[in-house]
VMD Tcl script that builds the backbone (N, CA, C; Angstrom):
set m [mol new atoms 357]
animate dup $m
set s [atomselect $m all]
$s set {name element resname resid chain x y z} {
  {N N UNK 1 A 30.946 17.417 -10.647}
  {CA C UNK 1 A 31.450 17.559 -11.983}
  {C C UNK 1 A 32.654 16.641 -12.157}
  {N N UNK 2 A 32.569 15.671 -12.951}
  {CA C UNK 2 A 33.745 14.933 -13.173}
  {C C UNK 2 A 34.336 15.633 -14.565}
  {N N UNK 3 A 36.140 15.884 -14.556}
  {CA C UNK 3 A 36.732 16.173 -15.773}
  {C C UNK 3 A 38.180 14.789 -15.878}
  {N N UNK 4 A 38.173 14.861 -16.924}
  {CA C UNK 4 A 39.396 13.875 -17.576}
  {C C UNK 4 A 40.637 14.172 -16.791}
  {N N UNK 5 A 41.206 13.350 -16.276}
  {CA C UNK 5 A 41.917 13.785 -15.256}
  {C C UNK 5 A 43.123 13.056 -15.334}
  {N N UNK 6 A 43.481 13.454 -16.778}
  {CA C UNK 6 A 45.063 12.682 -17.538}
  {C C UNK 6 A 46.111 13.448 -17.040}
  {N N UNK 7 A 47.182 12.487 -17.045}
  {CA C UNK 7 A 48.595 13.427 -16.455}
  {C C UNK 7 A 49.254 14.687 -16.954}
  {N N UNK 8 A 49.268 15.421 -16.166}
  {CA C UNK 8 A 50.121 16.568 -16.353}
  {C C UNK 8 A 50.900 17.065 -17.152}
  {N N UNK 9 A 51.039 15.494 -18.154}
  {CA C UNK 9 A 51.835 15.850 -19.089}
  {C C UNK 9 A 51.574 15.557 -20.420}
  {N N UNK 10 A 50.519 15.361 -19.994}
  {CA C UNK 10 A 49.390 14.892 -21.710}
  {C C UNK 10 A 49.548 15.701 -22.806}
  {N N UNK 11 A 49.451 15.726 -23.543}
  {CA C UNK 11 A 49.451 16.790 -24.554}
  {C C UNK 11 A 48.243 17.333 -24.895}
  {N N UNK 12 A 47.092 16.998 -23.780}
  {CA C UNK 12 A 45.749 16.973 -24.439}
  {C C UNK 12 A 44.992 17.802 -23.629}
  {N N UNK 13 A 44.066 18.710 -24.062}
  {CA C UNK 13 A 43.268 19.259 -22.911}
  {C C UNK 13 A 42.344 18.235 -22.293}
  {N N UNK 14 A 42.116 18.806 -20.585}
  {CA C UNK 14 A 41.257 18.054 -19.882}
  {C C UNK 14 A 40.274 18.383 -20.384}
  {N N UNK 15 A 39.180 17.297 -20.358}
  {CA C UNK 15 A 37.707 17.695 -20.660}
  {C C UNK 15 A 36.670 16.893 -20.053}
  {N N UNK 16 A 35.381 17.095 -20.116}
  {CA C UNK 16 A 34.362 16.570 -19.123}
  {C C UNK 16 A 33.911 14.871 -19.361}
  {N N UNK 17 A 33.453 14.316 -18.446}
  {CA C UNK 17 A 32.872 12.898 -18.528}
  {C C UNK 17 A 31.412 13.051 -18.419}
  {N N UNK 18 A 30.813 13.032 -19.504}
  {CA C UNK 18 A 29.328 12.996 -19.476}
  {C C UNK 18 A 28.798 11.833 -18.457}
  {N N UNK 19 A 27.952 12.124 -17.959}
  {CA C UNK 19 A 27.254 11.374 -17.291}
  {C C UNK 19 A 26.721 10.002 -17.843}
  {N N UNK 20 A 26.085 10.565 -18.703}
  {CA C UNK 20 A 25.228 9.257 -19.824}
  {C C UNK 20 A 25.713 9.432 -21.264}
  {N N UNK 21 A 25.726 8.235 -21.701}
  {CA C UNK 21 A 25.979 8.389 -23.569}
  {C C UNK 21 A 24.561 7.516 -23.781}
  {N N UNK 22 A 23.939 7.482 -24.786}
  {CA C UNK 22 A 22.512 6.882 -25.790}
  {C C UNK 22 A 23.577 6.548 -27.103}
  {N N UNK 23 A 22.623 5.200 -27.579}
  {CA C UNK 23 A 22.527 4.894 -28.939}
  {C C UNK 23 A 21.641 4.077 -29.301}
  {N N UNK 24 A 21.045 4.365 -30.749}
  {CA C UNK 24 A 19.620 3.620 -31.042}
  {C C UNK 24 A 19.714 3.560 -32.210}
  {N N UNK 25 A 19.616 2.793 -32.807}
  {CA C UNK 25 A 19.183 2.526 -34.251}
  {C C UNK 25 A 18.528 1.123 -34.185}
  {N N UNK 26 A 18.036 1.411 -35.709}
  {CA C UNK 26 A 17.109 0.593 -36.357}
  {C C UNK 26 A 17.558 0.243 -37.915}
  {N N UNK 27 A 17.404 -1.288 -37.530}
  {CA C UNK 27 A 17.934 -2.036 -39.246}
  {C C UNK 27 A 16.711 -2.748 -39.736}
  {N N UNK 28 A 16.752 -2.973 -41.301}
  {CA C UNK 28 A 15.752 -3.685 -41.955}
  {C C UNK 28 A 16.419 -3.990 -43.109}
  {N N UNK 29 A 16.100 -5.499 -43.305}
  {CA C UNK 29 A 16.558 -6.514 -44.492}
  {C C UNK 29 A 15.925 -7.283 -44.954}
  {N N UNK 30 A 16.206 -7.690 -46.679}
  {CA C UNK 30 A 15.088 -8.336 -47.080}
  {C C UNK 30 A 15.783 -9.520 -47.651}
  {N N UNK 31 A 15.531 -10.550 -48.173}
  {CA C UNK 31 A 16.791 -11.539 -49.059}
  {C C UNK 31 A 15.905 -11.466 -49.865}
  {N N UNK 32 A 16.342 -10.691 -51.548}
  {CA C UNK 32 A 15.668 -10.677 -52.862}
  {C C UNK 32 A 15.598 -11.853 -53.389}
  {N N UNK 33 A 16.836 -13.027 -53.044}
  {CA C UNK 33 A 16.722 -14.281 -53.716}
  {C C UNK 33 A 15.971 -15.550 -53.402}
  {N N UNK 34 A 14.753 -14.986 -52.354}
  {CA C UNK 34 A 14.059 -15.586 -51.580}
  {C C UNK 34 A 12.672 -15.657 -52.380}
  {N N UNK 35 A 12.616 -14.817 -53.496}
  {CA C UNK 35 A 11.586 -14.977 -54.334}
  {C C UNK 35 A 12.185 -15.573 -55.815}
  {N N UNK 36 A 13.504 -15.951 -55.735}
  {CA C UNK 36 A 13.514 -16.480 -57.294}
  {C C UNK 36 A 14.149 -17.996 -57.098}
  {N N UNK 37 A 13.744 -18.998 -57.496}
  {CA C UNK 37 A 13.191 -20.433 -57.036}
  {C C UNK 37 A 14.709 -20.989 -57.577}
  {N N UNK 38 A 15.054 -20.486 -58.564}
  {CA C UNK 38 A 16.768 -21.511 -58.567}
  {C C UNK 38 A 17.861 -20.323 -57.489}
  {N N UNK 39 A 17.644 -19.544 -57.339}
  {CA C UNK 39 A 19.039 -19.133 -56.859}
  {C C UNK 39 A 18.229 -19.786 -55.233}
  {N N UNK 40 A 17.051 -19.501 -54.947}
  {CA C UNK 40 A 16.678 -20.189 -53.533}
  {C C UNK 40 A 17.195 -21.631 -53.213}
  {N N UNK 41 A 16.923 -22.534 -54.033}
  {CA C UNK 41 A 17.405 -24.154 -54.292}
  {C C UNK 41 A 18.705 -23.740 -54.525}
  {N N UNK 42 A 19.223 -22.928 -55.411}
  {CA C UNK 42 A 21.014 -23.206 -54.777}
  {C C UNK 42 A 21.763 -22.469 -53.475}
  {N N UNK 43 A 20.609 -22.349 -52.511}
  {CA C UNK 43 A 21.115 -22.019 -51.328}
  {C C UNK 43 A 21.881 -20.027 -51.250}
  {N N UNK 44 A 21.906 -19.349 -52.680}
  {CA C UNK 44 A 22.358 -18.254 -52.692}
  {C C UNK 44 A 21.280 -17.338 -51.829}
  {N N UNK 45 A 21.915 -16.766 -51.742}
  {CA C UNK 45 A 21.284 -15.315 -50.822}
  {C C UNK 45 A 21.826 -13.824 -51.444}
  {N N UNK 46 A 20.901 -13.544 -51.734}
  {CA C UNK 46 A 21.374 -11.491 -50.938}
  {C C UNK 46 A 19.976 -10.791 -50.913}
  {N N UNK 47 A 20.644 -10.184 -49.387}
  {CA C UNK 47 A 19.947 -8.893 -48.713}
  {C C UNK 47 A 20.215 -7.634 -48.700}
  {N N UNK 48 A 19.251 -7.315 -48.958}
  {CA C UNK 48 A 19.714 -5.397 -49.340}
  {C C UNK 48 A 18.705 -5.210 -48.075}
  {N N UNK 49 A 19.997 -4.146 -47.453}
  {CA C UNK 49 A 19.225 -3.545 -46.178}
  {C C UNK 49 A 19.507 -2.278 -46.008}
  {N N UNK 50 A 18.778 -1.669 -44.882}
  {CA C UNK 50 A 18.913 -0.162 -44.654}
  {C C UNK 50 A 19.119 -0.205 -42.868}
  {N N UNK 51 A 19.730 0.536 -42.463}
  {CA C UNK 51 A 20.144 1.335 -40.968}
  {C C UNK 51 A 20.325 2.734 -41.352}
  {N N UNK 52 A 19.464 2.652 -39.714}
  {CA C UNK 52 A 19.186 4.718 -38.910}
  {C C UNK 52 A 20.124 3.911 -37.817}
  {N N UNK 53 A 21.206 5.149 -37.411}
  {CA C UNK 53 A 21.485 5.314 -36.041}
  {C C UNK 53 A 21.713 6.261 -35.490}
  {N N UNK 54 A 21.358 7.031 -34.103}
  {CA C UNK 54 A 21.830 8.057 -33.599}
  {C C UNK 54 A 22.630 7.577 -32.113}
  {N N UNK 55 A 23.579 8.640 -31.991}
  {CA C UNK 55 A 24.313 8.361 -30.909}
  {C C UNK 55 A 24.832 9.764 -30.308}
  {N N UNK 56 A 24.832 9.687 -28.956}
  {CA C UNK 56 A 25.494 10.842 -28.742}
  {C C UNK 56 A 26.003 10.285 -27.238}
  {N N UNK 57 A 27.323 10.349 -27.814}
  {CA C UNK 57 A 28.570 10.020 -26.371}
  {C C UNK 57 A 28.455 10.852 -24.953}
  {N N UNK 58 A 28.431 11.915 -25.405}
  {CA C UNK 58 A 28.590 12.605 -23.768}
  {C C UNK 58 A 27.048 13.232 -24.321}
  {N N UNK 59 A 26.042 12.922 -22.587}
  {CA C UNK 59 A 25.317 13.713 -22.350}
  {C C UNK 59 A 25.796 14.331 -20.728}
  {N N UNK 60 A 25.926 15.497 -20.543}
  {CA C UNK 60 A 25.956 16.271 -19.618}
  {C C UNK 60 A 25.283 16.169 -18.172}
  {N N UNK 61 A 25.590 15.758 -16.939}
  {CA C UNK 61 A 25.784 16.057 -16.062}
  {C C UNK 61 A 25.261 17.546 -16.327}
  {N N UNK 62 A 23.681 18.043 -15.044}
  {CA C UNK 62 A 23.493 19.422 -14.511}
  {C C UNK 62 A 24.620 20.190 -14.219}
  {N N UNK 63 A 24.730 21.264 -14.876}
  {CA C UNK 63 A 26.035 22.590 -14.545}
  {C C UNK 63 A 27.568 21.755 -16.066}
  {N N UNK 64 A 27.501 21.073 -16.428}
  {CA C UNK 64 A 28.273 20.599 -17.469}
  {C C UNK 64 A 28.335 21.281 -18.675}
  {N N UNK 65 A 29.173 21.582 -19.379}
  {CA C UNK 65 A 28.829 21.977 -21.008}
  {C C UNK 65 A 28.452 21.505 -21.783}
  {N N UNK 66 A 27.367 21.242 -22.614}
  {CA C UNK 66 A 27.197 20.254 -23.652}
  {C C UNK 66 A 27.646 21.015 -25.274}
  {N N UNK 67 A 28.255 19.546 -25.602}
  {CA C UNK 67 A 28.724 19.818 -26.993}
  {C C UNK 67 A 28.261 18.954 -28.086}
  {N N UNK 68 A 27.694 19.805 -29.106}
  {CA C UNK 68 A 27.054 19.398 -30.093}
  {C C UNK 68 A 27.210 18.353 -30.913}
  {N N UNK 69 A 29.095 18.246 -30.847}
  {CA C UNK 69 A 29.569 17.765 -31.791}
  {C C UNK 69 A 29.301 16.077 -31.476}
  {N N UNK 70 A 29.028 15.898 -29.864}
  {CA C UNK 70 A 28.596 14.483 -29.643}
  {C C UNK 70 A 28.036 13.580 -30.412}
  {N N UNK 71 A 26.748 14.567 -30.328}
  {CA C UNK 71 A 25.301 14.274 -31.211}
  {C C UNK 71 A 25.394 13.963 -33.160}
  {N N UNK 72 A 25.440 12.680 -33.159}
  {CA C UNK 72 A 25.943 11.997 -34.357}
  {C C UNK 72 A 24.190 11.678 -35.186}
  {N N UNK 73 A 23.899 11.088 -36.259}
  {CA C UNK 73 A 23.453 10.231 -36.729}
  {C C UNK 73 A 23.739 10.046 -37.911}
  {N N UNK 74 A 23.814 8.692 -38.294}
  {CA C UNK 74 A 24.032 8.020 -39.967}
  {C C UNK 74 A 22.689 6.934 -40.631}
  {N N UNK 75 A 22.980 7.041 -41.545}
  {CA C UNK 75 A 22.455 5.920 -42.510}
  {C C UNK 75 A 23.050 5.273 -43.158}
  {N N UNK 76 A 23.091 3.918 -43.345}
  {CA C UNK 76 A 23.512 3.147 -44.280}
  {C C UNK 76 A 22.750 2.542 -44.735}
  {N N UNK 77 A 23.084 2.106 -45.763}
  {CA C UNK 77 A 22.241 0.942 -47.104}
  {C C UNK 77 A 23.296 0.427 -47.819}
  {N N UNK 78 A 23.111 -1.153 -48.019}
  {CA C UNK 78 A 23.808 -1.965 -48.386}
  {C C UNK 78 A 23.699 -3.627 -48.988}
  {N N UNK 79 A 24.557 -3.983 -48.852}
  {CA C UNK 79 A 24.104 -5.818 -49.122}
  {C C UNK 79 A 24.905 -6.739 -48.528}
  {N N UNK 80 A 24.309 -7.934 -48.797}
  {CA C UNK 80 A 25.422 -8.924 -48.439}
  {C C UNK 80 A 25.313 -9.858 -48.884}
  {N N UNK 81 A 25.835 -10.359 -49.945}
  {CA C UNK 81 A 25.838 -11.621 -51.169}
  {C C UNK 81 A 26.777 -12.636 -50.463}
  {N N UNK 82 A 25.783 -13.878 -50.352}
  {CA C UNK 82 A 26.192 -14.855 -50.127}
  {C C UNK 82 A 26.149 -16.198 -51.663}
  {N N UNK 83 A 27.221 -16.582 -52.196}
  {CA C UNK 83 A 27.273 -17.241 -53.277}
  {C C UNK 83 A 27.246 -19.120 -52.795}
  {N N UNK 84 A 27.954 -19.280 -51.493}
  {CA C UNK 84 A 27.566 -20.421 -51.230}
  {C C UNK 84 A 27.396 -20.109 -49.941}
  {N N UNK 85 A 26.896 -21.198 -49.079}
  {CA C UNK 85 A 26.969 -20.641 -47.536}
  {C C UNK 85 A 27.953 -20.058 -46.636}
  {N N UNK 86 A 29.030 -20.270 -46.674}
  {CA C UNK 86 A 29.947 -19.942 -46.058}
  {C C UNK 86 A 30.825 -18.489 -46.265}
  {N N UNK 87 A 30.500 -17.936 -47.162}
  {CA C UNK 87 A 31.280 -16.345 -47.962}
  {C C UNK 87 A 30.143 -15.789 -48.237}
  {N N UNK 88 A 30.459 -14.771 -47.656}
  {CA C UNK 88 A 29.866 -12.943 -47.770}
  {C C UNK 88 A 30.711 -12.087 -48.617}
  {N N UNK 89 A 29.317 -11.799 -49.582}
  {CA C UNK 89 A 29.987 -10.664 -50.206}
  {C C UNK 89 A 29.648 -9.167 -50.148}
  {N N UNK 90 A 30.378 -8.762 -49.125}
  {CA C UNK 90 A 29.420 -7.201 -48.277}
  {C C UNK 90 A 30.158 -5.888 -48.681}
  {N N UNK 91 A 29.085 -5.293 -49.159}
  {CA C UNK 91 A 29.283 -3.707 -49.612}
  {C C UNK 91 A 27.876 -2.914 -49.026}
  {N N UNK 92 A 28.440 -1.411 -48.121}
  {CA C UNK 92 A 27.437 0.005 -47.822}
  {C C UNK 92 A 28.047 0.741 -48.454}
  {N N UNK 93 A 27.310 1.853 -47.935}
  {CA C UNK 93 A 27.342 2.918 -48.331}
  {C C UNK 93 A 26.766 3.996 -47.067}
  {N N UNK 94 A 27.362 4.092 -46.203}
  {CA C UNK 94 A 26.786 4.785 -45.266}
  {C C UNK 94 A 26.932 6.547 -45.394}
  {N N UNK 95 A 26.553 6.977 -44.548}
  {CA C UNK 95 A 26.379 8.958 -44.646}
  {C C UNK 95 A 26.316 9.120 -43.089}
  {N N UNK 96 A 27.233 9.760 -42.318}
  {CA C UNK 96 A 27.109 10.285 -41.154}
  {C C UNK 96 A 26.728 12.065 -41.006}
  {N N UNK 97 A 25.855 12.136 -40.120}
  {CA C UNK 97 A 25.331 13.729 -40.374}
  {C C UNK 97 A 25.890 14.298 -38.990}
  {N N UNK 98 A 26.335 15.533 -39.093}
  {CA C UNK 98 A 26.934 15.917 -37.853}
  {C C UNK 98 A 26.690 17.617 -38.393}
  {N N UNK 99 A 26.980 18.333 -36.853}
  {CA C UNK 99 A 26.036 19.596 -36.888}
  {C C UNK 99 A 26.764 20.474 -38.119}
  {N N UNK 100 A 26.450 21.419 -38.118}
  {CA C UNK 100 A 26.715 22.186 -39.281}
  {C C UNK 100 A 28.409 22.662 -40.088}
  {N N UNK 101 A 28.452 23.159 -38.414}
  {CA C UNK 101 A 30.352 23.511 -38.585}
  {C C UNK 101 A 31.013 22.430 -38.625}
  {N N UNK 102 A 30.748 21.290 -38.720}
  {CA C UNK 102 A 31.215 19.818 -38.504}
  {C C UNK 102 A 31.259 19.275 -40.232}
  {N N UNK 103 A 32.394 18.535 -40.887}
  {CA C UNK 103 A 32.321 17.970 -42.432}
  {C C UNK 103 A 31.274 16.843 -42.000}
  {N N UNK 104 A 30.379 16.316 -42.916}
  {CA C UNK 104 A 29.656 15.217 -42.802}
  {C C UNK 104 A 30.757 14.119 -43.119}
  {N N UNK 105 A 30.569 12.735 -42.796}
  {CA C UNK 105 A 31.064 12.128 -43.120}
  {C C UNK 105 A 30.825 10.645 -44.001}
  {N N UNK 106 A 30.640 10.688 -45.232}
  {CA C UNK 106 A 30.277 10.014 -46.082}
  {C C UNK 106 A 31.776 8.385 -46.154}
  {N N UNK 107 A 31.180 7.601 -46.207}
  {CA C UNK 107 A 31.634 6.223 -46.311}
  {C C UNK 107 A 31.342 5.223 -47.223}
  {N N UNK 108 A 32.057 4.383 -47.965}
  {CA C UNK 108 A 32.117 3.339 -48.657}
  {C C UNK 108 A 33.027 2.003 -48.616}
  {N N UNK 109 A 32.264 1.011 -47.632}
  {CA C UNK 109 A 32.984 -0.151 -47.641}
  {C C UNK 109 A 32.422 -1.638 -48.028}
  {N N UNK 110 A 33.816 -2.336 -48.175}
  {CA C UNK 110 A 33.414 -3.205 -49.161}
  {C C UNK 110 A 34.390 -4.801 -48.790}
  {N N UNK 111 A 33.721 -5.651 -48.643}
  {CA C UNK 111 A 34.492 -6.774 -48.026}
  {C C UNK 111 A 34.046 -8.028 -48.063}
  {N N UNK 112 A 35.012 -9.175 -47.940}
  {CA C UNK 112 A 34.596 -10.663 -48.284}
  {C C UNK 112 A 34.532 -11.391 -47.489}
  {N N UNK 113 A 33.532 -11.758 -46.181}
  {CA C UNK 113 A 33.639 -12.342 -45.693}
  {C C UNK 113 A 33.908 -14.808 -45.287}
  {N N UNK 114 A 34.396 -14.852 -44.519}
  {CA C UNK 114 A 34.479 -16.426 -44.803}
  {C C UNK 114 A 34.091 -16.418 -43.153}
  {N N UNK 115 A 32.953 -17.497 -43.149}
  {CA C UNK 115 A 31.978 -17.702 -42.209}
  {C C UNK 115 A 31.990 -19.115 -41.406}
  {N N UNK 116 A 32.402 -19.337 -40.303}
  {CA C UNK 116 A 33.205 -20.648 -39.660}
  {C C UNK 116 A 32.497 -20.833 -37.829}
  {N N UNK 117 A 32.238 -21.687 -37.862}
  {CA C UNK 117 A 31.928 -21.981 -36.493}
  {C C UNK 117 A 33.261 -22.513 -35.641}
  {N N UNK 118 A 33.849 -22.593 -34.902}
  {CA C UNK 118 A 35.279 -22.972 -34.061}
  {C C UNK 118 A 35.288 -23.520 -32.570}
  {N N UNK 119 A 35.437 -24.583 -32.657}
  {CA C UNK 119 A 35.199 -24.765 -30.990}
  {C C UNK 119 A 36.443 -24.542 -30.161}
}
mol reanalyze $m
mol bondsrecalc $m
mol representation Tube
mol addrep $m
C-alpha cells in the first residue's frame, strides 16, 4: 500500500497513490468552409468539433480505497475560426460530469490564438 507521505507538517491529510490512472477520449472535426468555394480560395477555415473524455486519476491498488470522485468525464463542442492563416479564433463549451454528491462542472472558453513556427 503506498500513502502520500508529505511532511509532518503539511496541512493536508495523507492519502493513497493509486496504482494506475486511465484517460481516453475521442475528438471529431469538420471545416464547414471546405464546402463554400470563396471562403476556401481565401484560405479561411472553421471547424466545429466535438470531444468525449473520461479519466480517472487514482485507480486502486488490491486492499486500497477507491474514490469515486476520481472518475471524471466531459464533453466539449466548439470551433476554431481561422480568418487568415496564422490566427485562431477559438471558443467551447465544455460540461464535466462527476458523481452525484459532486457540483458538475460546466465551462466556457474563449481565445485568440497567433500561430508561428520558431527555430
Amino acid at each position: 500500500m503506498k500513502i502520500n507521505r508529505t511532511s509532518n507538517n503539511a496541512p493536508y491529510d495523507k492519502s493513497y497513490v493509486g496504482k494506475n490512472a486511465v484517460a481516453i477520449g475521442v475528438e471529431a472535426g469538420y471545416d464547414i468552409f471546405s464546402q463554400m468555394q470563396k471562403l476556401h480560395v481565401d484560405q479561411q477555415k472553421f471547424y466545429f468539433f466535438g470531444r468525449y473524455d473520461y479519466y480517472n486519476s487514482y485507480i486502486p491498488a488490491k486492499g486500497e480505497p477507491s474514490y469515486e470522485y476520481t472518475k471524471k468525464q466531459a464533453v466539449t463542442f466548439g470551433f476554431n475560426y481561422y480568418p487568415i492563416k496564422q490566427i485562431a479564433i477559438k471558443a467551447d463549451y465544455s460540461y464535466r460530469f462527476l458523481k452525484s454528491q459532486y457540483n458538475n462542472e460546466p465551462s466556457l472558453n474563449i481565445g485568440i490564438a497567433y500561430e508561428a513556427f520558431f527555430l
